[in-house]
C-alpha positions in Angstrom: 0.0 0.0 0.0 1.4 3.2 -0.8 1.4 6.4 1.6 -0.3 9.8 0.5 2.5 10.5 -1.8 2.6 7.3 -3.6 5.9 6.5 -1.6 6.5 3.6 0.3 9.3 2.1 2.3 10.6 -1.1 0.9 12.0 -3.9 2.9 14.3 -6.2 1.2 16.1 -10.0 1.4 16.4 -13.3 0.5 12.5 -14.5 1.9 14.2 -18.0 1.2 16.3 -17.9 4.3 15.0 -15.0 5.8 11.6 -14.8 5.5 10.6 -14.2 9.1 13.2 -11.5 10.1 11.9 -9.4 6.9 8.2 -10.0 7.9 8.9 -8.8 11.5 10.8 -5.8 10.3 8.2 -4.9 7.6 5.2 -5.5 10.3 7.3 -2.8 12.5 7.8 -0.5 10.1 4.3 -0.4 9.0 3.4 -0.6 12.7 5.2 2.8 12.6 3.0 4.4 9.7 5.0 3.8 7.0 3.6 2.3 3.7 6.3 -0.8 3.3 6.6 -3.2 0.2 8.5 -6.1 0.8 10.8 -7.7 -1.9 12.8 -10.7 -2.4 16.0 -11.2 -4.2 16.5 -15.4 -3.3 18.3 -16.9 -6.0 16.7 -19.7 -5.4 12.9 -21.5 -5.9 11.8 -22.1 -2.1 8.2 -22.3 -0.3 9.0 -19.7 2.0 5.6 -16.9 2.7 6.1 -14.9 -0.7 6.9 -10.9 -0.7 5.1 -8.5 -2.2 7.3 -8.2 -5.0 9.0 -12.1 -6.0 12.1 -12.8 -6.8 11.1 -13.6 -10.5 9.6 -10.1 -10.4 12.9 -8.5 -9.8 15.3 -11.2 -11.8 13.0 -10.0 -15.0 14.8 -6.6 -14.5 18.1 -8.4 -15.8 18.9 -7.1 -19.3 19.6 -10.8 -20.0 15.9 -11.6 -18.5 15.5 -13.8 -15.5 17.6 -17.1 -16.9 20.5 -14.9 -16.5 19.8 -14.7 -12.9 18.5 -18.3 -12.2 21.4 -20.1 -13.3 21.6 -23.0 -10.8 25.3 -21.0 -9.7 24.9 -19.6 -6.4 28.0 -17.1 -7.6 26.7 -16.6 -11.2 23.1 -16.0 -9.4 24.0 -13.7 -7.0 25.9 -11.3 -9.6 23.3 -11.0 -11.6 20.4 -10.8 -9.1 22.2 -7.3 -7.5 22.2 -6.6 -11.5 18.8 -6.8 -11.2 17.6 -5.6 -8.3 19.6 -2.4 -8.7 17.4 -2.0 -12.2 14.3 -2.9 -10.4 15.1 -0.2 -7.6 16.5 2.5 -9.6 13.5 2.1 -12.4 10.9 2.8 -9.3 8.8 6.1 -8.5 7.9 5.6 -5.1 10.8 4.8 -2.9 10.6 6.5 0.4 13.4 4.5 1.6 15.0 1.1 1.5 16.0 -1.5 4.9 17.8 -4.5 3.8 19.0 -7.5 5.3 21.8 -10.0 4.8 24.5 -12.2 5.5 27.9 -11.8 3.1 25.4 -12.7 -0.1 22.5 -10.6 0.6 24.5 -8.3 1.5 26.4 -7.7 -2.0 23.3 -8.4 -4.1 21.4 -5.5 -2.0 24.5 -3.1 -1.5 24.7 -1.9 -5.3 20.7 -0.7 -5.9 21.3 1.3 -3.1 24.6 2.7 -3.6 22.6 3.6 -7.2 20.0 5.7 -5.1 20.1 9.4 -4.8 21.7 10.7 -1.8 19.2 11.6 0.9 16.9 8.9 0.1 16.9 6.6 3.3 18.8 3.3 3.4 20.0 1.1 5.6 21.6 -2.2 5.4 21.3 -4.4 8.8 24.8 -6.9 7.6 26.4 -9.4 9.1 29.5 -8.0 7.5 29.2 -4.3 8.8 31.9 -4.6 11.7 34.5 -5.0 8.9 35.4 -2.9 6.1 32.2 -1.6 4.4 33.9 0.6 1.8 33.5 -2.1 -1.1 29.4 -2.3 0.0 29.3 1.9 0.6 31.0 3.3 -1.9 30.8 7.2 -1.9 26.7 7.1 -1.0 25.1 7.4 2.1 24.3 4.2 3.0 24.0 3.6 6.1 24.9 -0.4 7.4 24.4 -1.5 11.1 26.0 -4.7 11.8 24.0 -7.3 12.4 25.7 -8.9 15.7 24.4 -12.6 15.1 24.0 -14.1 12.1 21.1 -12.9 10.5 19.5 -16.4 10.8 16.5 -16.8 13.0 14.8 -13.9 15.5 16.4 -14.0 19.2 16.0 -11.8 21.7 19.6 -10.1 20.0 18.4 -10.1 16.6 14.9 -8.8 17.4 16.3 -5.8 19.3 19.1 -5.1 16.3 16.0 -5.7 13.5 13.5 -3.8 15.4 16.0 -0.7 15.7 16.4 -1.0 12.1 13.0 -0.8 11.3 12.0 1.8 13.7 15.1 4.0 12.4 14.1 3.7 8.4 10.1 4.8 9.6 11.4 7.7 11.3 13.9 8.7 8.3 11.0 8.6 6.2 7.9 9.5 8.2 10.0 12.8 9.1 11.9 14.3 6.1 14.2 16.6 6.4 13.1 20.8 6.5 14.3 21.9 2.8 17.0 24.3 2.5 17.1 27.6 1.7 18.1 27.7 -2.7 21.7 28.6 -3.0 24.1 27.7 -5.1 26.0 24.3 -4.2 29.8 24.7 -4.0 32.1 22.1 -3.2 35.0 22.7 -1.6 38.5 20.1 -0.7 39.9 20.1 2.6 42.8 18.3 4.5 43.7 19.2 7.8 46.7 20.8 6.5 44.8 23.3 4.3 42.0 23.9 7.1 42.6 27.4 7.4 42.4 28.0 3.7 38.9 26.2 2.8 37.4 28.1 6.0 38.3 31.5 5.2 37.0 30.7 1.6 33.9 28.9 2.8 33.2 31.8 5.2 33.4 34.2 2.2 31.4 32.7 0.0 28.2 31.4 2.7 26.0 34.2 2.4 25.0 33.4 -1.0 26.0 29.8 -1.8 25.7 26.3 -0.3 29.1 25.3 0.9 30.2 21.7 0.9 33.4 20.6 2.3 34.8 17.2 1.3 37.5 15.5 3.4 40.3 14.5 0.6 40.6 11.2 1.4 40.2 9.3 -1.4 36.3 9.0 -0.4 35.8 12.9 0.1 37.1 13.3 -3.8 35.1 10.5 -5.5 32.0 11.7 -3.4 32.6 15.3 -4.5 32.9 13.9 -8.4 29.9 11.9 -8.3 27.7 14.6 -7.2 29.1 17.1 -9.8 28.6 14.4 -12.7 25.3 14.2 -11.0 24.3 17.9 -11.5 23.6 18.3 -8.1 26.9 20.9 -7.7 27.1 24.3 -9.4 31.4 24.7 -9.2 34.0 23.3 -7.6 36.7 24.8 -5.6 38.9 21.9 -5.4 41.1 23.6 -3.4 43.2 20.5 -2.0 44.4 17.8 -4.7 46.2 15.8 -2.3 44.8 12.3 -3.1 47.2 12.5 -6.5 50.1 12.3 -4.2 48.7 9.3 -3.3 47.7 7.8 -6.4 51.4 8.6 -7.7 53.2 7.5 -4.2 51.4 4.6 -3.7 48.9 6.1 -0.3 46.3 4.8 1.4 44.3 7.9 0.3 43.9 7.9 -3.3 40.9 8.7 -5.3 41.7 6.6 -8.3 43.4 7.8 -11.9 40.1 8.7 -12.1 40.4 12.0 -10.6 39.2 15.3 -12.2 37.7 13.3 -15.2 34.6 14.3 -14.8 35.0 18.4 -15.1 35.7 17.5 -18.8 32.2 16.3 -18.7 30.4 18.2 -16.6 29.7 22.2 -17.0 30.7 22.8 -14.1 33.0 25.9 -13.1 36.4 24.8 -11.8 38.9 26.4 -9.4 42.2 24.2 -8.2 44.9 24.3 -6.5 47.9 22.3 -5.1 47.0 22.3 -1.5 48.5 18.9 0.5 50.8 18.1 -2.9 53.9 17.9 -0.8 52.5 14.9 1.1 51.9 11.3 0.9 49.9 9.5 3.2 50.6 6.2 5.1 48.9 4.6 8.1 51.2 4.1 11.2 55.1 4.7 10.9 55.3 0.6 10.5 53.2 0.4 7.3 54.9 2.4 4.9 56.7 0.4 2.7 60.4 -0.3 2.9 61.2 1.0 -0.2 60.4 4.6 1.1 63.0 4.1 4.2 65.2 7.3 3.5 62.6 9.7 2.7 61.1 12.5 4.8 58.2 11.7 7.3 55.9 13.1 9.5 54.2 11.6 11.8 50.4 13.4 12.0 49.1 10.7 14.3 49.8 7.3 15.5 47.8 6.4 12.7 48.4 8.9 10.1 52.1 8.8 8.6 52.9 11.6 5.7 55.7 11.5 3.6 57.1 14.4 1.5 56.6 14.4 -2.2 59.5 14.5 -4.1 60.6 16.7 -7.0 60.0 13.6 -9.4 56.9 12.8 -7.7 55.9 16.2 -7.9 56.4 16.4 -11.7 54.8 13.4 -12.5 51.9 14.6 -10.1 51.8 17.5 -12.1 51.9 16.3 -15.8 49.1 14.2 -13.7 47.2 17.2 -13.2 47.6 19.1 -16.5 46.7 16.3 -19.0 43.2 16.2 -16.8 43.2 20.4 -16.5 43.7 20.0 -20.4 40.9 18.3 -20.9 38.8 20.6 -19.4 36.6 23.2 -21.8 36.5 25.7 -18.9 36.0 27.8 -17.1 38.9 26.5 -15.3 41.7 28.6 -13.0 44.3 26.9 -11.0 46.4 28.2 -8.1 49.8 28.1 -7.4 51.1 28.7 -4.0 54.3 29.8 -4.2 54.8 30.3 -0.5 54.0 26.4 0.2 51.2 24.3 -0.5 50.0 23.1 3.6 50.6 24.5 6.9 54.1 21.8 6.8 55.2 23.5 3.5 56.1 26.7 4.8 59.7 28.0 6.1 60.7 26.5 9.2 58.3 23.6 9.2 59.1 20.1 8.1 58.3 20.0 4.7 59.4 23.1 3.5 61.0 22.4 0.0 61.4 25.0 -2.4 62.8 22.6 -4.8 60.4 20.3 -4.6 57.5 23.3 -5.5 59.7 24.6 -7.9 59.3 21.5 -10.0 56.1 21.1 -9.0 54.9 24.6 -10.5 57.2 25.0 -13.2 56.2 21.3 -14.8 52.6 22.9 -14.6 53.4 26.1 -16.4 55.1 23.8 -19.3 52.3 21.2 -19.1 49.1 23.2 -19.2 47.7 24.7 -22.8 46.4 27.6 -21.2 43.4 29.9 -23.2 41.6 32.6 -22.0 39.2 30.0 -19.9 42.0 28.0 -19.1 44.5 29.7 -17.0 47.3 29.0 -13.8 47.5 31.4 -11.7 50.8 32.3 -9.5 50.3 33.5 -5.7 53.4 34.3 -3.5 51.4 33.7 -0.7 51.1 30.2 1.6 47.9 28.3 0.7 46.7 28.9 4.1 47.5 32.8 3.9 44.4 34.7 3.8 45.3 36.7 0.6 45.8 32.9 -1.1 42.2 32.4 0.2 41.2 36.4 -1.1 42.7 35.4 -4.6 40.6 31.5 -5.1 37.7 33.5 -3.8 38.9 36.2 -6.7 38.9 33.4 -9.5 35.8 31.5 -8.3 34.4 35.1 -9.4 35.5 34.8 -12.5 34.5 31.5 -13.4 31.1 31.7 -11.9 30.0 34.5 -14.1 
């Protein structure tokens, strides 16, 4: 039954192993007021009490049809039903939100269609794999898992309590949206801790009259911010720390993939860079960096974070890195070049203050990048974190946003 809108909470698993934790959740979140649909996603025939929506229901999604999902391979089967299901989901109307349930299988087949939802649409994933490492099932969305505990095999007074709180949390998500916002202007915006100062003096400039969104660079903060350009849902970008090419060139734990700055040769989107955090590489603790890096410079931000300074090859091939992609670009585009350091530790007197190093790393920009009249670099002499660095990307984000 759908809700006054036509929306309705769905509640999803494999009713072939499952059936009577996804009926107790579903009869809780209705309990709540919340218009639910159940679905299944077995990969398997069984006699189990039928959802609302079958299995063979969601398996006709596959482009293939439903053979390609009922292919007597549990591994075969289970690719192709989260092929399926994330069609089935995606292709709906009425999706107030989505709770899921599953074991290491249910779990992957149900992770993708809502990964493929747009963010701020409820879901939640109740996993017996969520005390690990959820990245693979999360992606850059908002999903939301809560591990499980037990397996998610049979109601007990532990699963009923994790379940229930489940349930209760996706009919409050949806039975109390969030107040909209006022209509500004979304701009993203990079940030390490290193360029902290930087990114809040520029935020703080620019609030009155746009939406500021500020994106840890960690290899998730710079995919995140990507997706929701290519997604329209971002009018420019102030990509103001770049720092997850050091790790895609170094070898970090932070990268965001060769993928990086693709999209704003997609997307018309106004773009404004710089080479904030380009002196560093990041490492988890001291004991994890590789032994090939023994010699080089490191500092140790926390007992988990070790950073390691770029050098000046590193920092030439990060920037013919950044050029072909700034190349690519039809513009607007300005990108900014620090001269008096690019983070709070590349500045005189602190750790990873290198003048050779930027030296390369600006100059092998300057020879690299085709610059036009909507494609231009643009020298400071100031520190990134110096507020007349922050004055001039506030300057260019002018320009660009005309």
């Amino acid at each position: 039954m759908a809700g006054e809108n036509g929306r309705v909470a769905y509640v999803v698993g494999t009713f072939d192993t499952k059936g009577a934790e996804l009926r107790y959740a579903a009869e809780l979140v209705a309990a709540a007021g919340t218009p639910v649909r159940t679905v299944d996603v077995s990969t398997r025939e069984h006699d189990a009490k039928g959802a609302d929506v079958t299995a063979a229901e969601v398996a006709a999604s596959h482009p293939g049809g439903a053979e390609a999902v009922f292919t007597g391979d549990r591994g075969t089967a289970v690719s192709a039903m989260a092929v399926a299901f994330e069609r089935f989901l995606t292709g709906r109307g009425d999706v107030a939100g989505v709770l899921g349930l599953g074991g290491s299988g249910g779990t992957a087949m149900i992770a993708p269609a809502l990964r493929a939802l747009p963010v701020g649409v409820p879901k939640l994933l109740v996993s017996t794999v969520a005390a690990g490492d959820v990245a693979p099932y999360v992606g850059v969305s908002d999903l939301a898992m809560m591990h499980s505990v037990t397996d998610v095999a049979g109601l007990n007074r532990i699963s009923r309590q994790v379940i229930g709180n489940a349930a209760h949390a996706l009919a409050g998500m949806v039975t109390h949206p969030i107040p909209p916002a006022k209509d500004r202007p979304a701009v993203a915006l990079t940030m390490f801790g290193v360029t902290t100062p930087c990114v809040t003096a520029v935020a703080e400039r620019l609030s009155g009259g746009h939406d500021t969104l500020v994106f840890h660079a960690v290899g998730t903060g710079g995919r995140a911010m990507e997706a929701l350009a290519g997604d329209g849902l971002i009018n420019a970008v102030l990509d103001i720390t770049t720092t997850e090419i050091c790790d895609l060139v170094g070898g970090g734990v932070f990268s965001a993939g060769p993928e990086r700055l693709d999209v704003f040769a997609r997307a018309d989107v106004p773009y404004v860079g710089s080479c904030g955090a380009l002196d560093m590489v990041n490492f988890g603790a001291r004991d994890t960096v590789p032994a090939r890096y023994a010699d080089r410079l490191f500092y140790e931000h926390n007992a988990q974070v070790t950073l390691m300074r770029t050098s000046p090859d590193e920092c030439r091939e990060i920037a013919e890195f950044i050029a072909a992609k700034l190349n690519a670009m039809d513009g607007p585009v300005r990108f900014l070049l620090p001269e008096g350091g690019v983070s709070a530790l590349d500045a005189p007197g602190q750790p990873f203050w290198d003048p050779e190093a930027d030296r390369v790393l600006f100059e092998t920009l300057e020879a690299r990048v085709e610059q036009t009249a909507d494609r231009r670099l643009v020298r400071s002499p100031h520190n990134i974190n110096d507020p007349e660095f922050a004055a001039a990307l506030v300057a260019a984000f002018q320009e660009v946003s005309r």
